[in-house]
C-alpha positions in Angstrom: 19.2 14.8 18.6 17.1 17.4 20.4 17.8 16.3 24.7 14.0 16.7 25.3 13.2 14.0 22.5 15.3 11.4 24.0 14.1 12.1 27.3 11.1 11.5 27.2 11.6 7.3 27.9 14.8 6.7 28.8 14.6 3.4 27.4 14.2 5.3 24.1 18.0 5.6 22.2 19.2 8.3 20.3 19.3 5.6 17.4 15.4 4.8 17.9 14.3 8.6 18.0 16.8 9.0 14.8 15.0 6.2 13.4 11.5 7.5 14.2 12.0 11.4 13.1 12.9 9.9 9.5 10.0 8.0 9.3 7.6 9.9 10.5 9.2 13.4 8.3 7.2 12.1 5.6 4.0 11.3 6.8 4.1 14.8 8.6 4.6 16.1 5.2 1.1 14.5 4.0 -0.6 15.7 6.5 0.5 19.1 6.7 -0.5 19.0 2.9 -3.8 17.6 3.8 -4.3 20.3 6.7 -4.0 17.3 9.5 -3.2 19.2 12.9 -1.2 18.2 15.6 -4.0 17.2 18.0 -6.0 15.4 15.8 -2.7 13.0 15.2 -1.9 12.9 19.4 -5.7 11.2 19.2 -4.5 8.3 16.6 -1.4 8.1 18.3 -3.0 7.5 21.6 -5.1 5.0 20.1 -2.3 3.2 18.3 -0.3 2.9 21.7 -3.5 1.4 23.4 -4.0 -0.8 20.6 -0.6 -2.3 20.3 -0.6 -2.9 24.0 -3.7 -4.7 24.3 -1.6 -7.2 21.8 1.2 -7.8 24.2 0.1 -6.6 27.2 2.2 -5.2 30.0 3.2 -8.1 32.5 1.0 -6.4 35.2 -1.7 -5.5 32.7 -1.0 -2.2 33.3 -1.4 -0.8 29.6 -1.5 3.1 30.7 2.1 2.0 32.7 3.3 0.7 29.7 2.2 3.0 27.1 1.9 6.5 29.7 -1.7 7.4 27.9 -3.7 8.2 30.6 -5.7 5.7 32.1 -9.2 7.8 31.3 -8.1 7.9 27.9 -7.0 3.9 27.4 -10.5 3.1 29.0 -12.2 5.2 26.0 -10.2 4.1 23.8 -10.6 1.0 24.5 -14.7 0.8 24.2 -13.8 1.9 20.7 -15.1 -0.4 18.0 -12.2 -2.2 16.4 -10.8 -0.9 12.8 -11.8 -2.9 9.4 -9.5 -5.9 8.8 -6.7 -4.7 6.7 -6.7 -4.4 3.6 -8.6 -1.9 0.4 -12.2 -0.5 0.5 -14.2 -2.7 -1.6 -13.9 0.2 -4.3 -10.7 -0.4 -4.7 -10.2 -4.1 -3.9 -12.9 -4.3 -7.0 -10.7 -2.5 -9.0 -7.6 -4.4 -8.4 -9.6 -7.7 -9.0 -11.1 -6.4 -12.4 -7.8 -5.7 -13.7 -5.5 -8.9 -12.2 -8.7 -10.7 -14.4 -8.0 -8.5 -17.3 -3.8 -9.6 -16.9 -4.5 -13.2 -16.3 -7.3 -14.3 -18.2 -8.9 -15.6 -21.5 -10.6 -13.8 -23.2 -9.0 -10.8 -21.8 -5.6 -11.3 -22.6 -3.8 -11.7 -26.1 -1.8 -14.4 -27.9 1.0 -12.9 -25.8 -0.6 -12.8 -22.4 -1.1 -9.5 -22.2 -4.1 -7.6 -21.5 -6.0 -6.9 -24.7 -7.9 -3.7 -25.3 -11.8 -4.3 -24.8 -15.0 -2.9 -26.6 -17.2 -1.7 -24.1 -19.7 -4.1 -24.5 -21.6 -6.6 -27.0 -20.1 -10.1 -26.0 -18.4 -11.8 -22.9 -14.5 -10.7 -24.0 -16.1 -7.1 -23.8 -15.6 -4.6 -20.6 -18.8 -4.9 -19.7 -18.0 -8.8 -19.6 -14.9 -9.0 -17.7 -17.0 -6.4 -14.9 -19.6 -9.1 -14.9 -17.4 -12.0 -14.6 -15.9 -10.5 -11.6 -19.2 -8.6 -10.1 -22.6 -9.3 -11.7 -24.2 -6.6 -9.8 -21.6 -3.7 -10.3 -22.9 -1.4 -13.5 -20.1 -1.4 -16.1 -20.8 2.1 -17.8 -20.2 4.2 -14.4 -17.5 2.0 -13.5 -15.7 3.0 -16.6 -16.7 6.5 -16.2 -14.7 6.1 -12.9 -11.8 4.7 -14.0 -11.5 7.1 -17.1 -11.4 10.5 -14.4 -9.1 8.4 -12.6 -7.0 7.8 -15.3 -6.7 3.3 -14.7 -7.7 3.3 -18.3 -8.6 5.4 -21.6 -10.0 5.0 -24.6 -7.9 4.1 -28.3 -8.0 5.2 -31.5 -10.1 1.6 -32.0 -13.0 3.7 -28.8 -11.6 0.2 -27.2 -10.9 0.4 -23.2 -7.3 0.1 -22.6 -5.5 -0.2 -19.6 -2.9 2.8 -18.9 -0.6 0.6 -16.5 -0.5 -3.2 -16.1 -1.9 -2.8 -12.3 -4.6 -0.7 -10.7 -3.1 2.5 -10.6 -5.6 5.3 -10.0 -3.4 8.5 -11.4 -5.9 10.7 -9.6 -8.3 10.1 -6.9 -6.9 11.1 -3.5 -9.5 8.2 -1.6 -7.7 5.5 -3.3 -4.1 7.0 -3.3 -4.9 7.1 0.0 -6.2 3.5 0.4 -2.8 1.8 -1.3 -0.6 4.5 1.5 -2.3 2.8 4.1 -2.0 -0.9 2.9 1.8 -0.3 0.9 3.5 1.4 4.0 1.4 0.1 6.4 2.3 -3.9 5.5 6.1 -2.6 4.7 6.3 -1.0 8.0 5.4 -4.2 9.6 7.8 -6.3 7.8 10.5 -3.8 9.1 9.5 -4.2 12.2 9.1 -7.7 12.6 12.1 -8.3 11.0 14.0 -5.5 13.4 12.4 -7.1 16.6 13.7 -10.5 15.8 11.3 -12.8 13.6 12.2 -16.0 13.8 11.2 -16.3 9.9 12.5 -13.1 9.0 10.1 -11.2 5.6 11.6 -10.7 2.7 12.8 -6.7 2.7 15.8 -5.7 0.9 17.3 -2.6 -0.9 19.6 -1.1 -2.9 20.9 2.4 -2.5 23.8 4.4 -3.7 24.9 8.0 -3.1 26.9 10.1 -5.3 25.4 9.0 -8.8 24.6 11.2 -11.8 21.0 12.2 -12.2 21.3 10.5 -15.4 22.2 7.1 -13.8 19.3 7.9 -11.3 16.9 8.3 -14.2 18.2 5.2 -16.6 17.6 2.8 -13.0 14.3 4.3 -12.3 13.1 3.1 -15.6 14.7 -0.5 -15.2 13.7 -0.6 -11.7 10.0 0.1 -13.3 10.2 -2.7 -15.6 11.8 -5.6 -13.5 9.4 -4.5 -10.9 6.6 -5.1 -13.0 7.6 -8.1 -14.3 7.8 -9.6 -10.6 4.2 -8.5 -9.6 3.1 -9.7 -13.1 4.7 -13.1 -12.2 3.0 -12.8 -8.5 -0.1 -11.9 -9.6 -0.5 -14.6 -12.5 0.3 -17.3 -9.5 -1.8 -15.8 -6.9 -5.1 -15.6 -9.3 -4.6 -19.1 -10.6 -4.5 -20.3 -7.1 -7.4 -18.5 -6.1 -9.2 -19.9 -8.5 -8.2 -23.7 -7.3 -8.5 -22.8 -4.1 -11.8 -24.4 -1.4 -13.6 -21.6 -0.2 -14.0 -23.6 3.3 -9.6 -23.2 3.6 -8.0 -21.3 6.0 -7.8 -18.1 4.2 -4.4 -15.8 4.6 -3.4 -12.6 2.9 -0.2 -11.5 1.5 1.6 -8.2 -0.3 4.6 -8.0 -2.5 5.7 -4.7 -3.7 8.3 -2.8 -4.8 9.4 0.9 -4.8 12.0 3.3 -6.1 13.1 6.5 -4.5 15.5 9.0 -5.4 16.6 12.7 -4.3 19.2 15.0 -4.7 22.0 15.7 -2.1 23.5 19.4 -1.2 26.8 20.1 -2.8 29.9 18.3 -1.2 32.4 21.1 0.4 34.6 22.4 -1.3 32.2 21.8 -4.5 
């Protein structure tokens, strides 16, 4: 660990900066590929310290004490306006709705449950239906346009709209990749860290890794891991909707993610190999 990283805060460990290098390796990767510069990421980070510290402020109220942005900067950053609530653009969080309705429900789904393949129009089990069940006033032809360059859904051999995955899973489209990096990692990252700084009810957040396996072992889990996966959102999904159907729109409301993830890479020769 580089002496100048870990003295920076002495309170910092060698453990912590370890910690933080390999977390943050990858998002520096995304946006060195997105041509994100250093200063423009200094500006966030500033504003991420003064956020987080007007949560649980410093004893003394002190935040540029306790965060060491300077106390110019925490008052401008402070007379920000406050980010959106968490969560997906309405694009997006339209998407996701349309297809846990297509999943879930009749006359969308087949004898088995699963999500038929829909004519684009001409009666209420139609594409054009299920859009209007969900959102009258969204137009169902440029919606599917949409989804088509994105790649949520194509068209059969039957010119029926069929979903590619069982989930909203734009295969191109860098706004809404984008949108699901920021709610996936962003809610997992919390978890961790809750969980790390002692929650009394700890999130659910486990993992199972292995080093030394064949590639083909590698490849044969990645597909099982794809399958149970989906099966457990399936399962989550299918109990959320019904229950937000039932559910009094005057209720506390509460939000939730479950997700899943599968990661694999190859390690330098052992040696002596």
């Amino acid at each position: 660990m580089d002496q100048k990283l870990s003295s920076l805060d002495q309170s910092t460990s060698v453990a912590l900066g370890a910690v933080l290098l390999r977390v943050l390796r990858p998002v520096v990767r995304l946006m060195l590929a997105r041509g994100v510069k250093l200063a423009f990421v200094v500006e966030l980070l500033k504003r991420a310290y003064v956020e987080e510290a007007q949560v649980i402020p410093a004893e003394d109220g002190d935040v540029s004490r306790l965060t060491g942005v300077s106390r110019t900067d925490v008052k401008r950053l402070s007379a920000l306006p406050p980010d959106d609530a968490p969560g997906l653009p309405p694009a997006v969080s339209l998407g996701a709705r349309l297809v846990s309705v297509w999943m879930t429900r009749s006359p969308w789904i087949d004898a088995e449950g699963a999500a038929r393949p829909l004519f684009r129009g001409g009666d209420d089990a139609s594409f054009a239906g299920l859009v209007a069940s969900v959102s009258p006033e969204t137009d169902a032809g440029p919606l599917l346009d949409h989804w088509l360059r994105l790649g949520v859904v194509r068209i059969d051999e039957c010119a029926r709209v069929a979903l590619n995955q069982p989930a909203f899973v734009p295969h191109a489209g860098i706004d809404e990749k984008l949108a699901y990096l920021a709610l996936n990692v962003g809610d997992h990252a919390a978890a961790a860290v809750d969980n790390t700084l002692g929650r009394a009810d700890p999130w659910f957040e486990r993992s199972v890794h292995y080093r030394g396996v064949s590639p083909a072992l590698v490849a044969r889990l990645r597909r099982q891991a794809s399958e149970l996966g989906t099966q457990s959102l399936q399962i989550l999904n299918a109990e959320a909707q019904r229950a937000a159907e039932a559910a009094d729109d005057g209720a506390t409301r509460s939000r939730f993610t479950f997700g899943v993830y599968f990661h694999a890479e190859d390690l330098p020769p052992r040696s002596g190999d």
